[in-house]
FISELUM-410864 format. One record per residue: chain; residue in one letter; x, y, z of N, C-alpha, C in turn; residue number from 1. Coordinates in steps of 0.02 Angstrom, whole numbers, padded with zeros to 5 digits. Layout:
A,A,X,Y,Z,X,Y,Z,X,Y,Z,NUM
...
//
This chain:
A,X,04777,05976,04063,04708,05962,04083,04709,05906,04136,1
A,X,04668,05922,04188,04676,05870,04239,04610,05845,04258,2
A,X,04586,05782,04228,04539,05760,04213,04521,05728,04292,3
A,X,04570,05700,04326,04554,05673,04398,04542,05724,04438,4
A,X,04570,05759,04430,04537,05855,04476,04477,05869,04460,5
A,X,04443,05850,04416,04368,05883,04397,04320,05813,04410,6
A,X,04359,05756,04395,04311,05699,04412,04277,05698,04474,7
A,X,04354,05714,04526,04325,05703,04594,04293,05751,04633,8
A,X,04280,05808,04586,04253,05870,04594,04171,05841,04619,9
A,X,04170,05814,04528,04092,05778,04520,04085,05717,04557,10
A,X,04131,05688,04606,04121,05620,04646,04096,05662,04729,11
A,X,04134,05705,04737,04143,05733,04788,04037,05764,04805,12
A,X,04025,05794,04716,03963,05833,04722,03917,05765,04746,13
A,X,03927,05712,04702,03870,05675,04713,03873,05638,04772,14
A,X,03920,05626,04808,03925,05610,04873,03874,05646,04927,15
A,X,03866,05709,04922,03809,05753,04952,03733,05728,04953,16
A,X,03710,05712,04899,03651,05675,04874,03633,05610,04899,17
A,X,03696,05579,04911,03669,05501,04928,03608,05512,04969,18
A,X,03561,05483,04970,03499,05452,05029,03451,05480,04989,19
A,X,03429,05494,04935,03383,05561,04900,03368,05537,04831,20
A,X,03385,05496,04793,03414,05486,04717,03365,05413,04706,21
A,X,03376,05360,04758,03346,05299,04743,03273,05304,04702,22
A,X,03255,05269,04659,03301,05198,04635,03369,05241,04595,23
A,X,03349,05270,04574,03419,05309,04538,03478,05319,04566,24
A,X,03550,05325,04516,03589,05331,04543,03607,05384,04561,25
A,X,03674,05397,04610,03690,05459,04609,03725,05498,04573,26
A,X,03736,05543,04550,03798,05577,04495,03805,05629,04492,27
A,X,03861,05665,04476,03865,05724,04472,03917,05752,04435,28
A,X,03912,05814,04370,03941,05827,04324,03981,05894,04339,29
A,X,04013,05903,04278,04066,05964,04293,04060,05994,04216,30
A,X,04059,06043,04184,04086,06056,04138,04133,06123,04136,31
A,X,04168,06107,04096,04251,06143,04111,04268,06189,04025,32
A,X,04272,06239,04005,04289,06259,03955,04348,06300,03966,33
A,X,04394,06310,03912,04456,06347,03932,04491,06359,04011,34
A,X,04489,06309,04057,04533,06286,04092,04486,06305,04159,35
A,X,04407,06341,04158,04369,06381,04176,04322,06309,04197,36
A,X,04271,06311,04279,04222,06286,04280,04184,06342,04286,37
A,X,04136,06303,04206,04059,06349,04195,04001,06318,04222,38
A,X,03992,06253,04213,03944,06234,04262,03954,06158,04294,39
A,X,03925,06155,04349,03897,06086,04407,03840,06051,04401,40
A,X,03812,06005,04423,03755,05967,04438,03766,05907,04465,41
A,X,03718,05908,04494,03693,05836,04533,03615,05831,04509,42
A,X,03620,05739,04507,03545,05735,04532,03527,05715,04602,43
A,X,03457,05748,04594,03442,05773,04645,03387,05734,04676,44
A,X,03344,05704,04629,03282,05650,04660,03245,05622,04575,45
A,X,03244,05569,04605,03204,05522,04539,03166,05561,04495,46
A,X,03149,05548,04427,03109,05590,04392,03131,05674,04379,47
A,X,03186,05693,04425,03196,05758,04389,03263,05769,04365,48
A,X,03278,05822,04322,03347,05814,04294,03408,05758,04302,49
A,X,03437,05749,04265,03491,05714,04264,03551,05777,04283,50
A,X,03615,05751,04309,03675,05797,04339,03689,05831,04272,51
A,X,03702,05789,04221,03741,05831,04166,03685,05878,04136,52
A,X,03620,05869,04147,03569,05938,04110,03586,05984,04173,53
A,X,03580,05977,04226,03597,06047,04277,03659,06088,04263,54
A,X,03710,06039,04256,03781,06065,04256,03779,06097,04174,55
A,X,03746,06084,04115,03737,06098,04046,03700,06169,04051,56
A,X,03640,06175,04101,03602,06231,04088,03619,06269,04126,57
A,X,03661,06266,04194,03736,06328,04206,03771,06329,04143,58
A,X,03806,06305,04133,03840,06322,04071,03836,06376,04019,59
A,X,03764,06383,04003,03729,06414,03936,03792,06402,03886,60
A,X,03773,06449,03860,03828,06451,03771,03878,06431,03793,61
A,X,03938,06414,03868,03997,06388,03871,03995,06326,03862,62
A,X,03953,06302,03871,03955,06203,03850,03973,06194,03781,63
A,X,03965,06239,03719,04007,06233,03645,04073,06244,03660,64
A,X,04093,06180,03647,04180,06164,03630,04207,06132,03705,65
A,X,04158,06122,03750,04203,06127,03841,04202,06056,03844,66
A,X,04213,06016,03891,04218,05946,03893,04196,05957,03967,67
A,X,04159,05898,03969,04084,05874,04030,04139,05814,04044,68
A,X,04114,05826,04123,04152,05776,04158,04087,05714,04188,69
A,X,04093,05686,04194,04019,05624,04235,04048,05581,04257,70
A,X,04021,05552,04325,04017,05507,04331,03993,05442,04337,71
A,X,03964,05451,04286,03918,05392,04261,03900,05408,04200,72
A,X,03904,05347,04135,03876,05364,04083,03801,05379,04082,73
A,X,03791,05456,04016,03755,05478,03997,03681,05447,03984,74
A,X,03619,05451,03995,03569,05387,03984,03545,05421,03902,75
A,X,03553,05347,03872,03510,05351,03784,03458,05341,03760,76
A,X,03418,05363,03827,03338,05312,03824,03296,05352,03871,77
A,X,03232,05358,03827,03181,05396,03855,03139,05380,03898,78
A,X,03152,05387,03970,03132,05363,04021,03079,05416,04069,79
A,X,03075,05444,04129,03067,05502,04153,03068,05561,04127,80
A,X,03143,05557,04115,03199,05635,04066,03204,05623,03999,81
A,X,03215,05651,03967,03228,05669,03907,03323,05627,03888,82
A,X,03348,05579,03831,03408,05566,03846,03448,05621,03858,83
A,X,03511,05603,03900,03543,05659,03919,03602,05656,03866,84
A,X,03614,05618,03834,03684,05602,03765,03645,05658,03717,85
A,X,03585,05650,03716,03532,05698,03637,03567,05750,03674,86
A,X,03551,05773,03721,03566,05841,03749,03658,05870,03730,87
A,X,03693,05799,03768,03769,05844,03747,03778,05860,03667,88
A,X,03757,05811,03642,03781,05811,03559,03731,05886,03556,89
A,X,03689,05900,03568,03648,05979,03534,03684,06046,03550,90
A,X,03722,06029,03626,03759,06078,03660,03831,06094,03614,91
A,X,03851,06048,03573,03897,06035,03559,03983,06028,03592,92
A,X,03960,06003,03646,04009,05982,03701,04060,05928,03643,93
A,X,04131,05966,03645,04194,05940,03625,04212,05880,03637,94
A,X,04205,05857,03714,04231,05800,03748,04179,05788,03811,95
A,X,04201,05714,03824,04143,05679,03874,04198,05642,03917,96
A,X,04210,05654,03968,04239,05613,04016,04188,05585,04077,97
A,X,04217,05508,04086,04122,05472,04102,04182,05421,04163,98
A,X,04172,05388,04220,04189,05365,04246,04166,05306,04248,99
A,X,04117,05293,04234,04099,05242,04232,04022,05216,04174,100
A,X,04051,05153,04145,03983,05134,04093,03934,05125,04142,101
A,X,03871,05128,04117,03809,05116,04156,03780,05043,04152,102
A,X,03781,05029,04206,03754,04945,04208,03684,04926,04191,103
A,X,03653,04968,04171,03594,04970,04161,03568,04945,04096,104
A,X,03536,04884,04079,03529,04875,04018,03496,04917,03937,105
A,X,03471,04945,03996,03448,05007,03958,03519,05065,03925,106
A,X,03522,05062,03963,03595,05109,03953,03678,05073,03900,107
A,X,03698,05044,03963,03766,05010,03942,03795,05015,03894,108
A,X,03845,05057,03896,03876,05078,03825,03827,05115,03762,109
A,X,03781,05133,03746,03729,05163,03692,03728,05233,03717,110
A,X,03750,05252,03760,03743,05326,03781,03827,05354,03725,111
A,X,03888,05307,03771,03949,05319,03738,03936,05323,03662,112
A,X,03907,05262,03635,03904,05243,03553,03894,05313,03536,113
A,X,03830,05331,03542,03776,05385,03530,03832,05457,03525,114
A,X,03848,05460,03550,03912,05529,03571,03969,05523,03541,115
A,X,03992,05478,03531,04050,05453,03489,04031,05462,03392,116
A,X,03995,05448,03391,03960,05453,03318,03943,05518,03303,117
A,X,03938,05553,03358,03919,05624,03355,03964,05652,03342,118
A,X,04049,05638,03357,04109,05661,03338,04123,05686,03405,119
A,X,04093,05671,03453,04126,05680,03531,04188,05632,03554,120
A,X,04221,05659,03571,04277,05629,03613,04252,05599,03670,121
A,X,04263,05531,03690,04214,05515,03739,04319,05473,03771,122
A,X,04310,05485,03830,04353,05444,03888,04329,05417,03947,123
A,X,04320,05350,03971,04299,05300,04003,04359,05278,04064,124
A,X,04321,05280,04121,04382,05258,04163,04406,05284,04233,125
A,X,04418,05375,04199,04424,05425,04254,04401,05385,04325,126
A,X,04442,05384,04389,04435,05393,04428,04353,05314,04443,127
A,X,04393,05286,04404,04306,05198,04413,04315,05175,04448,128
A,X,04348,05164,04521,04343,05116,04555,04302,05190,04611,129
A,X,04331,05253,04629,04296,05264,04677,04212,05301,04654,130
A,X,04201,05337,04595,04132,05311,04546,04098,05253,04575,131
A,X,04115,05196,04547,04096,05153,04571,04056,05134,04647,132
A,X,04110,05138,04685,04098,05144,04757,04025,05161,04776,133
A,X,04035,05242,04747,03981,05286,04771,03929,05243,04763,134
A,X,03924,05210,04700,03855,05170,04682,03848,05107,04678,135
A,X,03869,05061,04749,03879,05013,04739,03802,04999,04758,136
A,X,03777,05029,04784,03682,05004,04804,03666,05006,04738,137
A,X,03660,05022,04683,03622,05035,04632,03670,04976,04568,138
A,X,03729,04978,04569,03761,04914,04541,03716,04843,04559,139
A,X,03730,04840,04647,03678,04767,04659,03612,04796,04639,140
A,X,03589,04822,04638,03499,04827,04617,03500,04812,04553,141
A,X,03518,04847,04500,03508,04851,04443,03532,04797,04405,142
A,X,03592,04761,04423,03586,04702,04402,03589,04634,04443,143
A,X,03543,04651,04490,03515,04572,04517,03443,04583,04541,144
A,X,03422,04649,04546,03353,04667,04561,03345,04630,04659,145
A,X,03396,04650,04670,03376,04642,04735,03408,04700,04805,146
A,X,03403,04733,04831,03437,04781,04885,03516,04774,04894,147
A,X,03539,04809,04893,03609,04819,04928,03608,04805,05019,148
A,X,03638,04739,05029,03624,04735,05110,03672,04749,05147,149
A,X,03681,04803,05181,03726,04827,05236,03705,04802,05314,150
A,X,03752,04756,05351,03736,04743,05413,03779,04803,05462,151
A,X,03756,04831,05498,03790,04861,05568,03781,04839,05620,152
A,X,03827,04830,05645,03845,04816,05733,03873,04849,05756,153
A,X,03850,04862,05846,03896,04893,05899,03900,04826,05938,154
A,X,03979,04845,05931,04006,04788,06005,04049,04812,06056,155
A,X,04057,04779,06097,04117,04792,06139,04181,04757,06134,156
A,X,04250,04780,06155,04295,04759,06143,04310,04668,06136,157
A,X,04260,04646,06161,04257,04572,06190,04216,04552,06142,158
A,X,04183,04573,06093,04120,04551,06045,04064,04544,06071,159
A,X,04051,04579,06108,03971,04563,06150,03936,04640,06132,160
A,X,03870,04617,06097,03822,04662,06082,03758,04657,06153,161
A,X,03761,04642,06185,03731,04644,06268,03746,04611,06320,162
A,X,03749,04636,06374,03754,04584,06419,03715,04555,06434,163
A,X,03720,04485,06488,03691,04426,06491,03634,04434,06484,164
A,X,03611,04510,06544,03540,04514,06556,03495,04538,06499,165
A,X,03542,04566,06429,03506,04585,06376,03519,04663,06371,166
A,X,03529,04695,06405,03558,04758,06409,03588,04783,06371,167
A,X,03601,04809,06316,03635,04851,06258,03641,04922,06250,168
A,X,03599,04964,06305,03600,05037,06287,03664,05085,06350,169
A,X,03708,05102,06326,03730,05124,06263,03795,05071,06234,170
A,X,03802,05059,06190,03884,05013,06160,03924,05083,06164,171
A,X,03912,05115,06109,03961,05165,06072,03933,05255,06106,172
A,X,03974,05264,06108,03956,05351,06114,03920,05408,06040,173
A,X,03918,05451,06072,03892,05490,06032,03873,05508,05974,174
A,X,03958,05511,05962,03979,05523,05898,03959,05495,05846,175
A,X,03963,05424,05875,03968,05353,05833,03895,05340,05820,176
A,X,03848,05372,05859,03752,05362,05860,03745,05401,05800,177
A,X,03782,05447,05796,03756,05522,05754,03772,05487,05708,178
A,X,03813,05460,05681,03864,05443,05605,03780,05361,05596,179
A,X,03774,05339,05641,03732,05283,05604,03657,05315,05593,180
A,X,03645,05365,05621,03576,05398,05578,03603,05424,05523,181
A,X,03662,05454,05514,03681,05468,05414,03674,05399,05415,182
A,X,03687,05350,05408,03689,05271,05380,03609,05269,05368,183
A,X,03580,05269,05417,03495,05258,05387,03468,05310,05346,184
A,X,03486,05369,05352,03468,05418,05295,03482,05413,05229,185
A,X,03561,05375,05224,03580,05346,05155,03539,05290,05126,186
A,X,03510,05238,05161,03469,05173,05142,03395,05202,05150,187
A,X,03369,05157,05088,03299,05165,05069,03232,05122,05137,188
A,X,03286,05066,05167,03249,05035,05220,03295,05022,05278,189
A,X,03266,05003,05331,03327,04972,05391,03278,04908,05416,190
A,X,03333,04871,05429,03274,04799,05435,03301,04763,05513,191
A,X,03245,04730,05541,03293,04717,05613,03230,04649,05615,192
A,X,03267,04596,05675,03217,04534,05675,03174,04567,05732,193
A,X,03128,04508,05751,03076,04522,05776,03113,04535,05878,194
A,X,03148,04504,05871,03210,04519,05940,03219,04557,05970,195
A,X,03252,04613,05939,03269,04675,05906,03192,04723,05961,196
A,X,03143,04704,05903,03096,04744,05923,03082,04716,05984,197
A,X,03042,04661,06026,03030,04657,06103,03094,04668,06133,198
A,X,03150,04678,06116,03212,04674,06197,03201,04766,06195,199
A,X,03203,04781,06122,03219,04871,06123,03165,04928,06117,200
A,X,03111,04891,06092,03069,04940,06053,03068,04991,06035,201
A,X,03118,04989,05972,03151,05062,05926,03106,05069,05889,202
A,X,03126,05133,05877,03092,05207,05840,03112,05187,05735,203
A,X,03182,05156,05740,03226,05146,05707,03197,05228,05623,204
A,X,03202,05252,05661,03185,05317,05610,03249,05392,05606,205
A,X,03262,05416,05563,03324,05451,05576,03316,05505,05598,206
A,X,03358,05527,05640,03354,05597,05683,03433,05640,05684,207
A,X,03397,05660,05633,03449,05715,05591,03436,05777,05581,208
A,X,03480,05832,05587,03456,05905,05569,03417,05935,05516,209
A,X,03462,05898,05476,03433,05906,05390,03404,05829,05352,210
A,X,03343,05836,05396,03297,05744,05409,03268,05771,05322,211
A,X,03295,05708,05293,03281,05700,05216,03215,05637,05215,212
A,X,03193,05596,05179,03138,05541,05174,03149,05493,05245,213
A,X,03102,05455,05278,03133,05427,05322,03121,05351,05267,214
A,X,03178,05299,05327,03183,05252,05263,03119,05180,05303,215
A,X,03113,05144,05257,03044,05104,05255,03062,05046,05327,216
A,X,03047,05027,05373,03067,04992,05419,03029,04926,05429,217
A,X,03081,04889,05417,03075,04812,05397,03080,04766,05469,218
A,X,03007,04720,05460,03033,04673,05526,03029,04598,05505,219
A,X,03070,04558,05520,03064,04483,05527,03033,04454,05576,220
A,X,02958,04436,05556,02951,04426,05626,02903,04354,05602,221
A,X,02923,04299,05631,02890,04231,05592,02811,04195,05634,222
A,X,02822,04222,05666,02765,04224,05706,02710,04272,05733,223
A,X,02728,04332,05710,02709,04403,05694,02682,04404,05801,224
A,X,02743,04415,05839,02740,04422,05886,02739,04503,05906,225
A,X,02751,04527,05856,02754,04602,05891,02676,04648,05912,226
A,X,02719,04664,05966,02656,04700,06023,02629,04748,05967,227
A,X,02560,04769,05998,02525,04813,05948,02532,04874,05964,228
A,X,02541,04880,06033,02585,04952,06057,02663,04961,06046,229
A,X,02709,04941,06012,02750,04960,05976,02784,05007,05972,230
A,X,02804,05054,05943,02840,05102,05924,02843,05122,05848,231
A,X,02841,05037,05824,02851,05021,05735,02779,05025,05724,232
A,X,02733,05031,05762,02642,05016,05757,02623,05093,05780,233
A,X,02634,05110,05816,02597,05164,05831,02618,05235,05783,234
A,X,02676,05252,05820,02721,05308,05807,02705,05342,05728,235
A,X,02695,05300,05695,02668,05340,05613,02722,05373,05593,236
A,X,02788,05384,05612,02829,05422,05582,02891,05382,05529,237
A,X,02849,05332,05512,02876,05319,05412,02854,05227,05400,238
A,X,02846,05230,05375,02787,05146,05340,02841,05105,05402,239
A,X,02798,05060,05417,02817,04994,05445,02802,04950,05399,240
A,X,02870,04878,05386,02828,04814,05334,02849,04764,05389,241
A,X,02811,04710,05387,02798,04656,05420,02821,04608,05365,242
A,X,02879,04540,05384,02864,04482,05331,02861,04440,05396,243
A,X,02820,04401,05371,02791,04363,05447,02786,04275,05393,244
A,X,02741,04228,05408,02730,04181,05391,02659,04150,05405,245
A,X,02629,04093,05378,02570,04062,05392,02549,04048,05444,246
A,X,02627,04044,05509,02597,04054,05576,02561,04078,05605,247
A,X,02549,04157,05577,02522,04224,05609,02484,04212,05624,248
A,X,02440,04229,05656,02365,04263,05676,02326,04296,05618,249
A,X,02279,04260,05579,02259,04320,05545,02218,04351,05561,250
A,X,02185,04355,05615,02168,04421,05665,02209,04473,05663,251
A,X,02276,04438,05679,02316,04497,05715,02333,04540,05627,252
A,X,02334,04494,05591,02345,04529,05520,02308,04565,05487,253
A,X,02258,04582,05499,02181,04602,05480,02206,04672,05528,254
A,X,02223,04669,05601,02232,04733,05636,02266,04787,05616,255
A,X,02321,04748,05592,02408,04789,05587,02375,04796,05513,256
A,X,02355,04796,05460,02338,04820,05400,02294,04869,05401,257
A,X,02257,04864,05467,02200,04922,05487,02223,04987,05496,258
A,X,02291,04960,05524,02331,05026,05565,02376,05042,05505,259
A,X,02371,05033,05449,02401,05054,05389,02494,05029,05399,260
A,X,02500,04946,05433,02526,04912,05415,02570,04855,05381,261
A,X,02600,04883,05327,02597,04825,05269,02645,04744,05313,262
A,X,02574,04699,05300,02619,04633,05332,02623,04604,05274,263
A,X,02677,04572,05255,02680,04510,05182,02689,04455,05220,264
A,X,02656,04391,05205,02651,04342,05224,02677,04281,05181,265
A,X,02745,04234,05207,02766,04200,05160,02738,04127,05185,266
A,X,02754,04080,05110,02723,04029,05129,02778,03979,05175,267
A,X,02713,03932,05196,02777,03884,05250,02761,03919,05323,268
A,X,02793,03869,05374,02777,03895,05433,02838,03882,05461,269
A,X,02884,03874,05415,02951,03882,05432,02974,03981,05472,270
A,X,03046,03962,05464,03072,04050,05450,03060,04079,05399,271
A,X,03040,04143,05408,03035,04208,05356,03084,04168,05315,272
A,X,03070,04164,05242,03151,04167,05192,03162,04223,05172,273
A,X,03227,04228,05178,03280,04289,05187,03258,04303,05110,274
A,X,03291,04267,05046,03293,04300,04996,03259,04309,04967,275
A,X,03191,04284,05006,03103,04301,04957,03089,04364,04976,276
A,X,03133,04396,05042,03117,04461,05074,03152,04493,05038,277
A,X,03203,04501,05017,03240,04535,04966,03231,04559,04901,278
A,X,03208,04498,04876,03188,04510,04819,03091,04527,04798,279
A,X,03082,04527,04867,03012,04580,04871,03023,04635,04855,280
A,X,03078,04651,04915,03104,04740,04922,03133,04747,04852,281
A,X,03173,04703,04828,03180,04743,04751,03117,04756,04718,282
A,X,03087,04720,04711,03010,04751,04655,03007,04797,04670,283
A,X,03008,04814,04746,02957,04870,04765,03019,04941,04758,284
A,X,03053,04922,04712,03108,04980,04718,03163,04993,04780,285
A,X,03157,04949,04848,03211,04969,04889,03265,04947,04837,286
A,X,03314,04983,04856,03381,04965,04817,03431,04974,04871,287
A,X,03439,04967,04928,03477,04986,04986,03431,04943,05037,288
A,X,03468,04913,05088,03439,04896,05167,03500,04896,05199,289
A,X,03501,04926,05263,03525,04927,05323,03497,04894,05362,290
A,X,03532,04825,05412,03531,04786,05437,03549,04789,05523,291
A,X,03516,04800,05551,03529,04838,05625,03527,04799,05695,292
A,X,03512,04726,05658,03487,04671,05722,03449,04612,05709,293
A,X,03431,04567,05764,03485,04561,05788,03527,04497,05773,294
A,X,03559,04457,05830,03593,04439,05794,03583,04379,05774,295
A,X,03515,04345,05777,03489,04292,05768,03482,04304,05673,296
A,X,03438,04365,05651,03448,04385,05608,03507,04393,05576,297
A,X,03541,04432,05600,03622,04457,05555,03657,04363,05551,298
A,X,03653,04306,05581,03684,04256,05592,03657,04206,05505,299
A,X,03583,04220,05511,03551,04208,05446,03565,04247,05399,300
A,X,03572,04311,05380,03617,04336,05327,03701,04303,05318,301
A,X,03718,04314,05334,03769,04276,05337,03778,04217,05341,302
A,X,03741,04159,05360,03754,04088,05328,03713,04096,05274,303
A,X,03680,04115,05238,03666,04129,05169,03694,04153,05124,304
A,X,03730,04200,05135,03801,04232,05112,03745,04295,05074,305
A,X,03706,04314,05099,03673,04367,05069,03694,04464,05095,306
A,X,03733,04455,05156,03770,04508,05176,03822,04556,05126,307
A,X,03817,04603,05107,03859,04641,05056,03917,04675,05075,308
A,X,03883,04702,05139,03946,04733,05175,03947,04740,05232,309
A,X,03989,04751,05276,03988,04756,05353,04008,04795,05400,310
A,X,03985,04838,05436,04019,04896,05463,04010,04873,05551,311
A,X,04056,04857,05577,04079,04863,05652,04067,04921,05672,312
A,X,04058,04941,05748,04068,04975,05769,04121,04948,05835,313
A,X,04146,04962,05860,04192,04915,05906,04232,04992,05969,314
A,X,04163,04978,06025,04175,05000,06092,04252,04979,06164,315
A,X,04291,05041,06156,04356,04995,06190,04290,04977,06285,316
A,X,04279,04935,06278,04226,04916,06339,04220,04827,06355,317
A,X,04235,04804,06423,04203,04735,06420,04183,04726,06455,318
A,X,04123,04659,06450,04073,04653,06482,04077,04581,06504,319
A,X,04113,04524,06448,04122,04460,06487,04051,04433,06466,320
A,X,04057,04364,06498,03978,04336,06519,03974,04289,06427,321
A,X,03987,04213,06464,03984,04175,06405,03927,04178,06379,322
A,X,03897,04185,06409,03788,04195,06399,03793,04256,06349,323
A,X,03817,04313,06356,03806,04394,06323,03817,04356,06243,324
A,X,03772,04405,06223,03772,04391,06131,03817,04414,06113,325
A,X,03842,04378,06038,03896,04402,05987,03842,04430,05936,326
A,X,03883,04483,05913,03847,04523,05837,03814,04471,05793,327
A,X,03845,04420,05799,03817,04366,05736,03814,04289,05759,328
A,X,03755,04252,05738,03713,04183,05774,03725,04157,05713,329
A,X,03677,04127,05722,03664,04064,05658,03715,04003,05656,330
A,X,03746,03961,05624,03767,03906,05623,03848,03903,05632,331
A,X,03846,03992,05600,03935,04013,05588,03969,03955,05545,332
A,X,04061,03981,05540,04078,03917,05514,04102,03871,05532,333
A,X,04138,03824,05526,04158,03746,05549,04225,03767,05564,334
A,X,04281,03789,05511,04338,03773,05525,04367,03862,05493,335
A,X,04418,03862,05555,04444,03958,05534,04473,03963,05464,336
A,X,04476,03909,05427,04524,03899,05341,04468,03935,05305,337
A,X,04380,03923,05334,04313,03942,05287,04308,04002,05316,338
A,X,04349,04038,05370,04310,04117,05383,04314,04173,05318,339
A,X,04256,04204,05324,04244,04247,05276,04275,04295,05294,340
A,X,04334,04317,05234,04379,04393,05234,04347,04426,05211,341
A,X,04346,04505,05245,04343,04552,05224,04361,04604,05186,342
A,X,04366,04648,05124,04408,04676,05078,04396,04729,05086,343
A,X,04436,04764,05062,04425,04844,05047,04406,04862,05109,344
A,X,04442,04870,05157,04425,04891,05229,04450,04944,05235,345
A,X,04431,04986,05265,04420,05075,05305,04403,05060,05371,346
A,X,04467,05090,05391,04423,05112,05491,04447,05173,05492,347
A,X,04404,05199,05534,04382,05273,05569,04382,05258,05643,348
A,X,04375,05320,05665,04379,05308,05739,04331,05391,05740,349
A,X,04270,05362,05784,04217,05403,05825,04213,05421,05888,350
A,X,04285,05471,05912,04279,05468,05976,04342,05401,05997,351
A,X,04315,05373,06048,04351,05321,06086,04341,05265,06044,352
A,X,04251,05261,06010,04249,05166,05971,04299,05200,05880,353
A,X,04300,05119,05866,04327,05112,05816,04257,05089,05760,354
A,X,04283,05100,05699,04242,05073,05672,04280,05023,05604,355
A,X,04250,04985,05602,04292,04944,05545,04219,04936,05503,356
A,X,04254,04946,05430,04204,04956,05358,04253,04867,05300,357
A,X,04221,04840,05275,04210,04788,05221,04162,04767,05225,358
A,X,04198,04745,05152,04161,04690,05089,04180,04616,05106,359
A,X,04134,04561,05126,04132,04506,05132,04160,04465,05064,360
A,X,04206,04448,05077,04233,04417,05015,04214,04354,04968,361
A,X,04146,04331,04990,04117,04290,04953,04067,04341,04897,362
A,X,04078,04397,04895,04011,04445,04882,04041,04420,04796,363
A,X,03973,04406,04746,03962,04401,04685,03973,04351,04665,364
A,X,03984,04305,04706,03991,04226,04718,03903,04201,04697,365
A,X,03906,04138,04648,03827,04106,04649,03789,04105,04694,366
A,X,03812,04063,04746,03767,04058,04789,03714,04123,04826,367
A,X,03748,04176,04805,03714,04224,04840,03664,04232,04792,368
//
């Protein structure tokens, strides 16, 4: 029996799903009887089935005696669905192979208990670090109640995200454009400073074949400078949020709410604070943000240490010009002994740019 062959069967399924599932996680089951797959599932969107009832009700009568593969423990608690553990124990499923416990306090271990008592064979583990992976947005949500923050940059070989004059279109080719609308299709929001919007005035909405929810588009803007002709104001094609400050105009705030605007207004006439914006977007269920600009912004994630992960894009191109921006502002650090390493790194290559993928190695550290 080859329990890592069927795991990554079900890692592989729920990989498909990402961008669709939030707040929920993603998952996806297998069940296997006499050496035979009888049934699959994924979930598919909040509130409806769980993976292992899809992959159970393919199954029919083969789920007695077969062993269910998951990647993610079973939920023991009546939420949306019906528990999905009541369900295996009725099916009388032999064995439970689960990749990972559920962080969920609701959950955590009581799904296993529950199944185990039932006289199920339950195995923990299969294949948990890349499980895991898949759901690392929903790990940070669920237990810190705040978004999973992904920053992206395009640069050029030299680290310059524009030249002097401000100029940025195009960094990267094609390829590399197409692959960052899957990136915003996967996240529930994409957030950019107020910069961002007067140098570019993006659409920041995904343009994809198979265009799934578009995700909620976030601006920092502390003085709520953005034009009312816009792109993020007019266009209507997926919510605009505003976090602005006491500076604003509340004229101008009264307008942009007219125009079915949401502005949140923090106190102080300081800068937007970063982690009061965060932990807005958690209430409100984002569990994912993509971070797109610029770099006055991305410079403040990062001396906060609130950045989760970081994906380069890196154009073989130079442009020079001590003036041209670097991907990242803010205060930076003092001495190269404090630079922040990156872990668990992946590069790809899109064409001619490169792309480099980590984890900031302060991540789960207090301060954040």
């Amino acid at each position: 029996m080859n329990d890592q062959y069927y795991m990554q069967l079900a890692i592989d399924m729920a990989q498909r799903t990402k961008g669709q599932t939030s707040p929920n996680p993603i998952v996806g089951a297998v069940v296997v009887n006499n050496g035979r797959i009888v049934g699959l599932g994924t979930h598919l969107k909040a509130g409806e089935p769980h993976a292992e009832i899809h992959a159970l009700n393919m199954a029919g009568e083969m789920a007695k005696g077969s062993t269910l593969y998951v990647t993610l423990e079973p939920c023991s608690h009546y939420g949306k669905t019906p528990p999905c553990a009541e369900r295996i124990i009725k099916e009388k499923v032999k064995r439970v192979v689960i990749s990972n416990v559920d962080p969920n306090p609701l959950v955590a271990g009581k799904g296993i208990e529950l199944m185990k008592n039932a006289g199920i064979e339950v195995v923990v583990g299969v294949l948990e670090k890349e499980a895991k992976r898949l759901n690392e947005t929903f790990y940070k949500y669920i237990t810190s109640q705040r978004p999973f923050v992904t920053v992206k940059t395009a640069m050029t070989l030299d680290g310059k995200i524009a030249t002097f004059t401000g100029n940025s279109q195009w960094i990267t080719g094609e390829k590399a454009r197409r692959y960052v609308h899957q990136l915003r299709h996967e996240h529930d929001a994409i957030m950019v400073g107020i910069g961002t919007v007067l140098k570019d005035n993006p659409s920041l909405t995904v343009r994809m074949e198979q265009l799934g929810i578009q995700p909620i588009r976030v601006v920092i803007d502390t003085t709520l400078k953005i034009p009312m002709d816009s792109k993020l104001i007019l266009d209507q094609q997926a919510p605009t949020w505003i976090f602005t400050t006491e500076q604003a105009s509340e004229e101008k705030v009264e307008k942009l709410k007219d125009m079915g605007i949401k502005v949140v207004q923090t106190k102080g006439d300081k800068d937007v604070p970063l982690k009061e914006v965060l932990h807005y977007l958690g209430r409100n269920q984002i569990t994912s943000v993509l971070v797109e600009g610029g770099s006055s912004l991305v410079g403040r994630l990062f001396d906060e240490r609130l950045i989760d992960k970081y994906i380069a894009f890196i154009a073989p191109k130079l442009i020079g010009g001590s003036s041209s921006l670097t991907s990242i502002g803010g205060k930076g650090i003092e001495n190269m002994s404090d630079a922040v390493q990156l872990i668990d790194i992946t590069i790809e290559r899109y064409e001619n740019d490169i792309c480099i993928t980590g984890y900031p190695s302060y991540q789960g550290m207090e301060e954040k």
